[in-house]
C-alpha positions in Angstrom: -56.9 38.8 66.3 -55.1 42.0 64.4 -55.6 44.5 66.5 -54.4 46.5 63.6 -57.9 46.2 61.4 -59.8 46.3 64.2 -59.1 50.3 64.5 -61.2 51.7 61.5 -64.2 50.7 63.8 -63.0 52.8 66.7 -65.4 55.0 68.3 -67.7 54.4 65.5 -72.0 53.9 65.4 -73.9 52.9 62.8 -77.6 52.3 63.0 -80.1 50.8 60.7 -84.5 51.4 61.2 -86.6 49.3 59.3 -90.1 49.9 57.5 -92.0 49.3 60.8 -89.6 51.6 63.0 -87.3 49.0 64.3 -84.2 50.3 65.7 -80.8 48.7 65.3 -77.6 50.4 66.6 -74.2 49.0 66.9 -71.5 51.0 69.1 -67.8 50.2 68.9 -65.6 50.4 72.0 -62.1 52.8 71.7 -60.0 49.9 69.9 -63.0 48.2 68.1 -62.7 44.8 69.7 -66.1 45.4 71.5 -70.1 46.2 69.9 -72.6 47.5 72.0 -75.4 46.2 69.9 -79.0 47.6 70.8 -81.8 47.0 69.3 -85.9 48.3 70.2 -88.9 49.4 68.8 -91.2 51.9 70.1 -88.3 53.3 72.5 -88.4 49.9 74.3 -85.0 48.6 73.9 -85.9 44.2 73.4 -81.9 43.4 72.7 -79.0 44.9 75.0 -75.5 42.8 74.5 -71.9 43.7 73.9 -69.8 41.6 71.5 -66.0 40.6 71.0 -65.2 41.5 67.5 -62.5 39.7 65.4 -60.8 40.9 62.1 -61.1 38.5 59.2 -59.1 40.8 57.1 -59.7 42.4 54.0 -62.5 45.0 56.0 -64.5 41.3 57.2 -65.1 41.3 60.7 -67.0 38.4 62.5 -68.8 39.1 66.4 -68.1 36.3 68.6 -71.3 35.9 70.5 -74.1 33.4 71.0 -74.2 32.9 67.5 -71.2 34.5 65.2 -72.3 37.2 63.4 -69.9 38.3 59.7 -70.1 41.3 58.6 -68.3 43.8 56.2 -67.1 47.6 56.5 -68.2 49.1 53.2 -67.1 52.8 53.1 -69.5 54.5 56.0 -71.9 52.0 56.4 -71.7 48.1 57.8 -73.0 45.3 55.6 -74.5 42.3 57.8 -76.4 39.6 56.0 -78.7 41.7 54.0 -79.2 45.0 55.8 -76.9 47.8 55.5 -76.4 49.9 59.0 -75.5 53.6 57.9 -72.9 55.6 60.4 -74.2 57.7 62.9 
């Protein structure tokens, strides 16, 4: 892991709501090697889970959890899959 990359997500949230009001937020620890990643609807938070983050390099990250998760750092917001998660 390069702890190096892993910085430009320090102290850093990003948050994505969908159509139906669907709340996604992702907080990173002081180094970024950590996500707090919440997720609710209706203020009733349904996913609570903090993930290891890895650096892939080149601004690719990948969150070792249950099931690894890639995702990208474009500019200020957080590309995973399909949905874009705007900073906060």
């Amino acid at each position: 892991m390069d702890n190096n990359n892993l910085k430009v997500l320090a102290n850093r949230k990003f948050q994505h709501q969908n159509f139906v009001g669907s709340k996604t937020t992702w907080a990173f620890n002081e180094d970024g090697s950590k996500v707090n990643v919440k997720a609710g609807w209706l203020g009733i938070n349904t996913v609570n889970s903090t993930i290891n983050v890895e650096s892939l390099g080149d601004g690719k990250f990948v969150g070792k959890g249950f099931i690894s998760q890639k995702f990208s750092l474009e500019g200020n917001s957080i590309k995973s899959g399909h949905v874009f998660l705007n900073e906060i």
